[in-house]
C-alpha positions in Angstrom: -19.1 2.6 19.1 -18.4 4.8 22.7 -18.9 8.4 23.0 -15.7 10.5 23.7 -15.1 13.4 25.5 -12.0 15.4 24.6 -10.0 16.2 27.6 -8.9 19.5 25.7 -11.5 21.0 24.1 -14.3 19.2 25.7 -16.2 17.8 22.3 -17.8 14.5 22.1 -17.0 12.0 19.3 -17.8 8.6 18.7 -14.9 6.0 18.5 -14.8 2.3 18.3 -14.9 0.1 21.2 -11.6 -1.3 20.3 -9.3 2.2 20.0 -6.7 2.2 22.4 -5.6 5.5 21.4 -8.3 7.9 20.0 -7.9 11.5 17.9 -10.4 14.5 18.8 -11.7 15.2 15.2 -12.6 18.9 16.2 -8.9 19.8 17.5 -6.3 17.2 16.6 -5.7 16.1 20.5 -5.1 12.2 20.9 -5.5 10.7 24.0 -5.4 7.5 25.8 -8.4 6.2 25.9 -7.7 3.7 29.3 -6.4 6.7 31.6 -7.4 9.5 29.9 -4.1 10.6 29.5 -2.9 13.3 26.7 -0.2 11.8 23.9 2.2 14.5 23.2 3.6 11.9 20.4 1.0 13.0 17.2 3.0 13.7 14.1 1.7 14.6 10.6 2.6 14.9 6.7 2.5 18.2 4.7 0.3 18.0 1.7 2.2 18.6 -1.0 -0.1 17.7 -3.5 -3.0 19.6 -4.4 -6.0 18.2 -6.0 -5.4 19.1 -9.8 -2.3 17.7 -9.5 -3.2 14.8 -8.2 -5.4 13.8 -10.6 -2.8 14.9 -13.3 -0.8 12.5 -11.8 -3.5 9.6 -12.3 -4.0 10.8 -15.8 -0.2 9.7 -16.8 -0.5 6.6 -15.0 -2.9 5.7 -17.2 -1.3 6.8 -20.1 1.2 3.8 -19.3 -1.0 1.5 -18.6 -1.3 -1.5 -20.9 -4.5 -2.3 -22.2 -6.1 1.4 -21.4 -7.3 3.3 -24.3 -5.1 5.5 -26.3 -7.3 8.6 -25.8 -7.5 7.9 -21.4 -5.4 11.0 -20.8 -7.2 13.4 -23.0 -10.6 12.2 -22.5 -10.4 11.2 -18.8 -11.9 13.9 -16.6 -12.0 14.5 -13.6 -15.3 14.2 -11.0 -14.3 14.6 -7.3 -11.4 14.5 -4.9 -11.7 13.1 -1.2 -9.0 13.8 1.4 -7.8 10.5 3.7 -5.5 11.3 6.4 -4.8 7.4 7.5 -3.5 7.1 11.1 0.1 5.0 11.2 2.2 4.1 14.4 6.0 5.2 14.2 8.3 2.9 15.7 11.9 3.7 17.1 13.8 0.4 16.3 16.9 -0.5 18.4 18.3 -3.6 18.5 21.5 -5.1 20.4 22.7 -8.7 19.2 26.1 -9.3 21.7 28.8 -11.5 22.3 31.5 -12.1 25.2 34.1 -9.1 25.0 31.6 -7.2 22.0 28.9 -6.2 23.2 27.6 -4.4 20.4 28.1 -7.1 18.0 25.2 -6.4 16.0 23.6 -2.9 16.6 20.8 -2.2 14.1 18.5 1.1 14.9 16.0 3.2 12.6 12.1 4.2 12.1 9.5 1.6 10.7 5.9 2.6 10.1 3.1 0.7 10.1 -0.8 1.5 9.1 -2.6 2.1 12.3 -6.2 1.1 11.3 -8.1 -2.1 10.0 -10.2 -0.6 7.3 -8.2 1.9 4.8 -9.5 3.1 1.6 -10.3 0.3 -1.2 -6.9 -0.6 -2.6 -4.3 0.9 -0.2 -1.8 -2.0 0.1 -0.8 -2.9 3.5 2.8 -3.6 2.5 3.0 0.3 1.3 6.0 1.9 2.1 5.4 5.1 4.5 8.5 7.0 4.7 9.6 7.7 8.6 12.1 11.1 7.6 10.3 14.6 6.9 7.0 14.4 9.7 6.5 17.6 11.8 4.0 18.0 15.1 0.4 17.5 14.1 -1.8 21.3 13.3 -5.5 21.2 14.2 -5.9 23.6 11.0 -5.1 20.5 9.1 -8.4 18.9 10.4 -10.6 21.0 7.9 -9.0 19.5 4.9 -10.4 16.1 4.9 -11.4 13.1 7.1 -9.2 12.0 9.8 -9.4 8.0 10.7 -9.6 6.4 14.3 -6.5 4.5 15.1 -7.8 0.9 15.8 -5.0 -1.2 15.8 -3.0 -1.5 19.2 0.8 -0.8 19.0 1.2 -3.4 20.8 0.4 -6.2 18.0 3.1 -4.7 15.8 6.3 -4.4 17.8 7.7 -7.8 17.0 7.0 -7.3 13.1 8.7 -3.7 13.3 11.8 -5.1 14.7 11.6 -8.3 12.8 14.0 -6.6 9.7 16.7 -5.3 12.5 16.6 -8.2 14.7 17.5 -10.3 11.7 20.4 -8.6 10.3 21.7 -7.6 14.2 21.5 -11.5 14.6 23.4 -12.0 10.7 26.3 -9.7 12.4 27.1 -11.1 15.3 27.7 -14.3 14.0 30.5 -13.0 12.5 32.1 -12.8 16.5 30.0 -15.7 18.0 27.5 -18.8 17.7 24.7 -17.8 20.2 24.8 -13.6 20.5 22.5 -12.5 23.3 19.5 -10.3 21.6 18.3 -7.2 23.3 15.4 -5.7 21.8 14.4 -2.3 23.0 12.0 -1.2 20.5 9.3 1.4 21.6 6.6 3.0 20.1 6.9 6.6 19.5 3.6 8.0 18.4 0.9 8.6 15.9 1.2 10.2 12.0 -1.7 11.0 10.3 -0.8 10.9 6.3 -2.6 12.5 3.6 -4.3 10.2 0.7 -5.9 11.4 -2.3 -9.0 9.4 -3.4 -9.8 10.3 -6.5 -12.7 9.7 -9.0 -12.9 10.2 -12.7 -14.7 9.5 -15.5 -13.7 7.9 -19.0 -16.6 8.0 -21.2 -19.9 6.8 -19.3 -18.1 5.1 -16.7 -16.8 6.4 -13.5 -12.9 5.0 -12.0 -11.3 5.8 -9.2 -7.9 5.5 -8.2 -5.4 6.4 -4.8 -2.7 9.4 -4.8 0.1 9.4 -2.4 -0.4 13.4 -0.8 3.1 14.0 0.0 5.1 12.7 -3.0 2.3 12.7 -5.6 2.7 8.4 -5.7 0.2 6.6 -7.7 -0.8 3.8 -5.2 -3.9 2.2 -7.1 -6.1 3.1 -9.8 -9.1 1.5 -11.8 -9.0 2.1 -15.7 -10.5 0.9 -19.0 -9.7 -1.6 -21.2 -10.4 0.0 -25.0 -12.8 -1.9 -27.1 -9.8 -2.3 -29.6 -7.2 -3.5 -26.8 -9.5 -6.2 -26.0 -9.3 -7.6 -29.2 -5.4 -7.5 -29.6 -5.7 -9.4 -26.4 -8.3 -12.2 -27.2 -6.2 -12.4 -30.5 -2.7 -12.8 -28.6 -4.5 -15.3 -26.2 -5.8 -17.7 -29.6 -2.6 -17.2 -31.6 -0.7 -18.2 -28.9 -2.6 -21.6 -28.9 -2.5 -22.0 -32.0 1.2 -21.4 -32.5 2.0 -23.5 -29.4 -0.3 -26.5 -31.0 1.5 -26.3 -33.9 4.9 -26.2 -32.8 4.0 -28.6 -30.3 3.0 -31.1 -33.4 6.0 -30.4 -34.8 8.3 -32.1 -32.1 5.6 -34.8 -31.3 6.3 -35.6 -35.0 10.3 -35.7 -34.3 9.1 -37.6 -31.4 6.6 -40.1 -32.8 4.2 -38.7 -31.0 1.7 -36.4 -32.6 -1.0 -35.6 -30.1 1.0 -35.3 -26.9 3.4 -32.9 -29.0 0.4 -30.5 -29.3 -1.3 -30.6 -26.2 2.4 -30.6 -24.9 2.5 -26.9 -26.9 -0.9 -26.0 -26.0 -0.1 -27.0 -22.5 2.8 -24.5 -22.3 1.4 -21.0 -23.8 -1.8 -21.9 -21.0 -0.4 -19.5 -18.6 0.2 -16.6 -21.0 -3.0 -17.3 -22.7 -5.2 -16.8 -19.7 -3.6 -14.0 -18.5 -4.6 -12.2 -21.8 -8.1 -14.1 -21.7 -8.4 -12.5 -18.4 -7.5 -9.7 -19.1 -9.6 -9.1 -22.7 -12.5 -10.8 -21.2 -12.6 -7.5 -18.9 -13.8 -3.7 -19.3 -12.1 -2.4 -16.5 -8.9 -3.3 -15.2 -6.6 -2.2 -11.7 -2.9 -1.2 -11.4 -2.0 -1.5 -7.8 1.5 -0.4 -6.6 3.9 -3.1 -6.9 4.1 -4.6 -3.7 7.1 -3.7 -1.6 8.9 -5.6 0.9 
């Protein structure tokens, strides 16, 4: 870690060696680190979502959650609420694929976002969607709320990927007018958002879950649950009926076949997969939704 002095309010701060870009935790200003120089670009996300209804919304994921318990919405309650604000670099994509006599062939432009640190919060997945529309200029007032996180990823490493989309349907385009377009990639990074993520923690019973809460749109990103004592046995049951049934309809075509024992382990062979995912899955107290992955 290097000490920091902010070039605006003149506090000191600790950062990792590796920040390029680095955010005053006292009053909001970001800097670069190399020449000192003040970033103008430092956008935020309004918190739209207050605690209590964060957790609400937790609660009624759960609710639809197969496996939990029955009684997780009305018996779940909740313990504490911690406030992430997780740095992301904003990317203004433009992208030019040309031909002889078009030269805007192909002309894709837009916003991509990408998470600007290494080390998020425990089940926030890198392929989550951060909307670009609806930021505003980042308020130090904002800073009491909860715990703002050090960018630590250069922009740098992520200009090819945040073009990659564009350039490839710019490229698709021109085709349509010529074999070889010429591409022209003038991508440029724009700035800093710092976006609001609820961590929440709750208990069910004797055991404490916790679970991720988008801030601005109330998004359930990830959340740990139980498994009831009574789901786990509808599972282990599924899982051995399953077997069962598959052996025995598996000797019933070996017998067609002439072939009793393959038939089986031919039947057994196909319910495996389902099987273990129920083993799994009733083997287990506590399970995890995560936010289907996005692309």
């Amino acid at each position: 870690m290097a000490t920091m002095r902010c070039p605006y309010c003149g506090a000191s701060f600790e950062v990792p060696e590796t920040v390029s870009i680095a955010v005053c935790p006292y009053c909001g200003t970001t800097v670069w680190r190399q020449t000192g120089d003040l970033l103008k670009e430092h956008y935020m996300y309004e918190l739209r979502v207050e605690y209590n209804r964060a957790f609400d919304m937790l609660r009624r994921t759960g609710q639809r959650l197969f496996a939990a318990p029955e009684d997780i919405g009305e018996a779940s309650t909740p313990e504490s609420g911690f406030l992430h604000f997780i740095p992301l670099h904003l990317f203004h994509v433009r992208v030019k694929a040309s031909c002889p006599g078009n030269e805007e062939a192909g002309l894709e432009e837009g916003y991509e976002t990408f998470l600007a640190t290494r080390n998020p919060p425990g089940g926030l997945p890198r392929t989550y969607r951060f909307p670009t529309r609806g930021r505003r200029f980042f308020e130090p007032s904002t800073l009491e709320r909860g715990r703002y996180h050090q960018p630590d990823v250069d922009p740098k490493e992520l200009l090819g990927e945040a073009s990659r989309r564009y350039r490839e349907k710019a490229v698709r385009e021109a085709h349509n007018h010529c074999e070889e377009p010429e591409v022209r990639d003038e991508t440029r990074w724009q700035g800093i958002i710092h976006y609001p993520i609820w961590e929440i923690r709750y208990r069910y019973g004797n055991e404490a879950y916790r679970g991720l809460v988008d801030g601005a749109d109330g998004t359930v990103i990830y959340m740990e649950y139980p498994i009831g004592g009574k789901e786990r046995g509808i599972l282990l049951g599924v899982a051995a009926g399953g077997l069962i049934a598959g052996a025995i309809l598996g000797l019933g075509v070996g017998t067609l076949l002439g072939s009793h024992l393959a038939g089986a382990a031919g039947g057994v062979v196909a319910w495996l997969p389902g099987a273990y995912v129920s083993l799994k899955l009733g083997a287990r107290r506590r399970g995890e939704y995560r936010l289907e992955e996005q692309s």
